[in-house]
PAZA-326454 format. One record per atom (N, C-alpha, C): x, y, z; residue number from 1; atom name; residue in one letter. Coordinates in steps of 0.05 Angstrom, whole numbers. Example, Ala and Ser with C-alpha at 12.3 -4.5 7.8 and 13.67 -1.06 7.14 Angstrom:
<sites>
px; py; pz; k; a; r
264; -114; 156; 1; N; a
246; -90; 156; 1; CA; a
264; -66; 156; 1; C; a
257; -45; 142; 2; N; s
273; -21; 143; 2; CA; s
258; 1; 157; 2; C; s
</sites>
This chain:
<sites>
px; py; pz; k; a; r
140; -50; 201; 1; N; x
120; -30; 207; 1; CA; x
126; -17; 233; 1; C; x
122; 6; 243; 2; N; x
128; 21; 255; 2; CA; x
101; 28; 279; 2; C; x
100; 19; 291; 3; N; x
65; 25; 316; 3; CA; x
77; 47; 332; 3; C; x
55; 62; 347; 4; N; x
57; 80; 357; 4; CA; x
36; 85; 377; 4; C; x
27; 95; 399; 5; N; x
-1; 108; 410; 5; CA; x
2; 134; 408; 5; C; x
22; 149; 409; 6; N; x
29; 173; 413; 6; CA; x
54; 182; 414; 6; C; x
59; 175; 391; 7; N; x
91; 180; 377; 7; CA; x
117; 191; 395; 7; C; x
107; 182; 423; 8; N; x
130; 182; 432; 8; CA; x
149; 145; 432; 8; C; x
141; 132; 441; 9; N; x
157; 98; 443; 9; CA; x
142; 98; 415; 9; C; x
159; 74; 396; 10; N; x
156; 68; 366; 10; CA; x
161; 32; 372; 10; C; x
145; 25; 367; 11; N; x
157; -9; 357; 11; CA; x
149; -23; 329; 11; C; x
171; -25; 326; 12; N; x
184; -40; 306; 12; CA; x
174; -66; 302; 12; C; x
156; -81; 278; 13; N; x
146; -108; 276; 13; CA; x
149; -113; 243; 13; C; x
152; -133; 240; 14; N; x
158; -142; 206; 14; CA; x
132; -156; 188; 14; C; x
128; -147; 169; 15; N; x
108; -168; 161; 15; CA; x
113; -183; 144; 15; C; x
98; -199; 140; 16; N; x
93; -225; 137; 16; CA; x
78; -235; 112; 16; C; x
76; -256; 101; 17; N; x
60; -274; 80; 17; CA; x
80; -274; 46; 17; C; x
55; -288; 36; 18; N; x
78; -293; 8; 18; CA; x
77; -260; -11; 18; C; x
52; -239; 1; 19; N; x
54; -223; -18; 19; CA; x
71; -194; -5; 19; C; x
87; -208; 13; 20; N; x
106; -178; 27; 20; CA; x
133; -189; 12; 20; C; x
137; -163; -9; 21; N; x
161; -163; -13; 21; CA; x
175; -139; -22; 21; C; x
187; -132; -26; 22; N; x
208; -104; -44; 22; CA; x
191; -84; -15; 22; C; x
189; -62; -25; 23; N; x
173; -41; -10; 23; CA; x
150; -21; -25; 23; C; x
143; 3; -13; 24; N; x
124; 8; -18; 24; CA; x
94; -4; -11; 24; C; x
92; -13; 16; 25; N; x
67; -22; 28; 25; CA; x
57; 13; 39; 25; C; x
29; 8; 38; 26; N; x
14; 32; 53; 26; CA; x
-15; 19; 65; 26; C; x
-11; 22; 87; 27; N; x
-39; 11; 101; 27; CA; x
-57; 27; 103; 27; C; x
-84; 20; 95; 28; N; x
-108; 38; 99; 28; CA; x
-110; 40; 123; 28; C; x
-120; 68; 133; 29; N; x
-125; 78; 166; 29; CA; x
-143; 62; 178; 29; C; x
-159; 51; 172; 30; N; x
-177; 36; 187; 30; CA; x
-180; 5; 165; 30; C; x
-189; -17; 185; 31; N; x
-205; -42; 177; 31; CA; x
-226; -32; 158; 31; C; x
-234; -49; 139; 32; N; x
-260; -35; 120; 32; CA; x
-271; -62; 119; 32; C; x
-291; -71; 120; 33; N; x
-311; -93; 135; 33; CA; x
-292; -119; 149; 33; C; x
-276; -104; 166; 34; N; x
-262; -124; 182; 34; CA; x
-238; -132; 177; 34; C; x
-231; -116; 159; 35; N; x
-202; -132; 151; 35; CA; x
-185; -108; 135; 35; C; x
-167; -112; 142; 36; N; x
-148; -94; 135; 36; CA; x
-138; -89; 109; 36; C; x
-136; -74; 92; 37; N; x
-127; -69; 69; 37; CA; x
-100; -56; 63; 37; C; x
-83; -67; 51; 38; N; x
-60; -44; 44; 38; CA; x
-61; -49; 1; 38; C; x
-36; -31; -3; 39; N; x
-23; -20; -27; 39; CA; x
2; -28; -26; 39; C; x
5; -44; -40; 40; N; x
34; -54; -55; 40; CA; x
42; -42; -79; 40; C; x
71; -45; -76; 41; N; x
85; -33; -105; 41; CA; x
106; -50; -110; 41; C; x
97; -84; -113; 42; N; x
114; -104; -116; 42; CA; x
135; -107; -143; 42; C; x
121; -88; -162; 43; N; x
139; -100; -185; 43; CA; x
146; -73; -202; 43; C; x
149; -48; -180; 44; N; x
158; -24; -197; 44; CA; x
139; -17; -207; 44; C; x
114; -23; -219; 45; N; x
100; -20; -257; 45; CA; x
63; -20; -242; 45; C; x
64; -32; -232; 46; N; x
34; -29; -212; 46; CA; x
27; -29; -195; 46; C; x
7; -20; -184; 47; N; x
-4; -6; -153; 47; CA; x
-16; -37; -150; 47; C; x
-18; -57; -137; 48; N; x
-37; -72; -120; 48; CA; x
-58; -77; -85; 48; C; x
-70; -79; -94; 49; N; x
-83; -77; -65; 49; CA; x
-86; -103; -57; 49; C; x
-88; -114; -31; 50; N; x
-85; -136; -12; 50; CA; x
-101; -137; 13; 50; C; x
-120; -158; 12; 51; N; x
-138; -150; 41; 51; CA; x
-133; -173; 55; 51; C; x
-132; -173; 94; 52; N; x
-121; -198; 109; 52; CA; x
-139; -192; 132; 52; C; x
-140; -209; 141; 53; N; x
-160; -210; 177; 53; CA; x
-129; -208; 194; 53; C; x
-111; -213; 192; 54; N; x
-84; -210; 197; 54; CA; x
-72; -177; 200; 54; C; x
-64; -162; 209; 55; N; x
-60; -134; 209; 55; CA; x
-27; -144; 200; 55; C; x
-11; -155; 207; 56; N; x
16; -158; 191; 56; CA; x
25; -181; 178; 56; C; x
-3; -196; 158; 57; N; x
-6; -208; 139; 57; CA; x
-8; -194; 121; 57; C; x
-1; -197; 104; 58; N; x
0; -196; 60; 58; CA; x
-5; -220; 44; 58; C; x
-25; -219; 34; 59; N; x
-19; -244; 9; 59; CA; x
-52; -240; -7; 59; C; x
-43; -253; -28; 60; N; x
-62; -255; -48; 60; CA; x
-69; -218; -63; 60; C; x
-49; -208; -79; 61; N; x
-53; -181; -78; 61; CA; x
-65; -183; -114; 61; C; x
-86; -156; -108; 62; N; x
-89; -154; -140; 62; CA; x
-87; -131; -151; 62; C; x
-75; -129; -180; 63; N; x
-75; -102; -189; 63; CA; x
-95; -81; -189; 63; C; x
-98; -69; -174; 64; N; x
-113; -35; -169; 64; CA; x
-114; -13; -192; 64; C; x
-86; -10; -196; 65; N; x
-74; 4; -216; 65; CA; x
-54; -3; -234; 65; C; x
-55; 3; -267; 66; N; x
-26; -6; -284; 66; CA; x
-19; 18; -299; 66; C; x
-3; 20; -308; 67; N; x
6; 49; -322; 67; CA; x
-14; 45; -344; 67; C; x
-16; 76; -352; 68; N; x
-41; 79; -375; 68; CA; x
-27; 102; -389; 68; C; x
-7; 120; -388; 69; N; x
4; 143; -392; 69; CA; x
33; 134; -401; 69; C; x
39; 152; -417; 70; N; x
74; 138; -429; 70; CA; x
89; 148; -399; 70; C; x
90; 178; -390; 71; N; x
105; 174; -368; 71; CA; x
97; 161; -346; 71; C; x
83; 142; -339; 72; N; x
79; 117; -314; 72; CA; x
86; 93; -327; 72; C; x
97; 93; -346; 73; N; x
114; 60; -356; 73; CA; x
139; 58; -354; 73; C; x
159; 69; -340; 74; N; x
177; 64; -327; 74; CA; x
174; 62; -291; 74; C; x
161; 73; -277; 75; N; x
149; 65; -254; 75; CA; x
126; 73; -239; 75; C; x
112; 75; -224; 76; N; x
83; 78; -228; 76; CA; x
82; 73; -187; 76; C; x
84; 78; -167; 77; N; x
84; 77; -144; 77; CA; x
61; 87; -124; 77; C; x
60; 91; -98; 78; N; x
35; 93; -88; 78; CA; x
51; 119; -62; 78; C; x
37; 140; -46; 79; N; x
46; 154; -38; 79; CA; x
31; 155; -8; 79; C; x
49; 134; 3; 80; N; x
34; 130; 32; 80; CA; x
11; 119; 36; 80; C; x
-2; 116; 57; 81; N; x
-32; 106; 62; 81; CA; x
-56; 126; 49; 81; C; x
-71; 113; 37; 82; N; x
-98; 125; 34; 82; CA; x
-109; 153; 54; 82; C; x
-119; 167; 43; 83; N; x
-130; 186; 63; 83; CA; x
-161; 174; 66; 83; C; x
-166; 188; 86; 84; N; x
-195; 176; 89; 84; CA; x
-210; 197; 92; 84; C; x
-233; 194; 81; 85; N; x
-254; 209; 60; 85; CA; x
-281; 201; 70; 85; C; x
-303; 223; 72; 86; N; x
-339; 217; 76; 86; CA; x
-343; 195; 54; 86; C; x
-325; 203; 40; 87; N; x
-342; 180; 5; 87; CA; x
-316; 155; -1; 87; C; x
-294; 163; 20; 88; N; x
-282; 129; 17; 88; CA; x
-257; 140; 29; 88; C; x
-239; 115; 12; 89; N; x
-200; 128; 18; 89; CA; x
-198; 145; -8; 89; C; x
-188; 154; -1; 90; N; x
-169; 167; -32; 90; CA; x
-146; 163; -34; 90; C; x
-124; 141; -43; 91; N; x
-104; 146; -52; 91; CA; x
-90; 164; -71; 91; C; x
-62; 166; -62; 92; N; x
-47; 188; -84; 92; CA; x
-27; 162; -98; 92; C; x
-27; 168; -124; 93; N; x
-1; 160; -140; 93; CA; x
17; 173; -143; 93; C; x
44; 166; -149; 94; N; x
58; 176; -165; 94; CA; x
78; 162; -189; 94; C; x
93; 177; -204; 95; N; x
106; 164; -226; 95; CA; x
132; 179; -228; 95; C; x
153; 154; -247; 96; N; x
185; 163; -237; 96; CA; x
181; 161; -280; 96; C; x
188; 190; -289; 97; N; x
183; 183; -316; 97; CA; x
214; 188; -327; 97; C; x
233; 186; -346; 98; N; x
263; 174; -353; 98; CA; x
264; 193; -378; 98; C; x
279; 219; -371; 99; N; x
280; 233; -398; 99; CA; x
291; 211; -426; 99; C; x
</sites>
């Protein structure tokens, strides 16, 4: 993960637990009752979400999203962090579909 105060100095920190793996993590902009939430894209095929009192902990993630469309069944991914919204986050998806 990449920190910043003001995108000039960047540091560099790794995370952690049994549910950080492959890539495609996106962390929600803020704690949401205390604890941090991100978006995994552990297995290509579904979006999972993951909540920790830990800011570069992961673990225990559950499916959010699974393909429901013929083109999101070859891969199905998440597009950065949540935006944040009066009425919540809004995530964006996206999909890699295989002529």
């Amino acid at each position: 993960m990449l920190e910043t105060p003001d995108f000039l100095p960047f540091e560099f920190s790794t995370l952690n637990g049994p549910a950080i793996q492959n890539k495609g993590m996106a962390l929600f902009p803020r704690k949401i009752n205390g604890r941090y939430f991100m978006l995994s894209r552990q297995d290509d095929e579904n979006i999972l979400i993951m909540a920790s009192n830990q800011l570069h902990f992961g673990a225990d993630p559950k499916i959010l999203l699974s393909p429901a469309r013929p083109w999101e069944f070859f891969k199905l991914g998440n597009c950065g962090s949540p935006l944040e919204a009066d009425a919540g986050h809004r995530p964006a998806a996206r999909t890699v579909a295989v002529p």
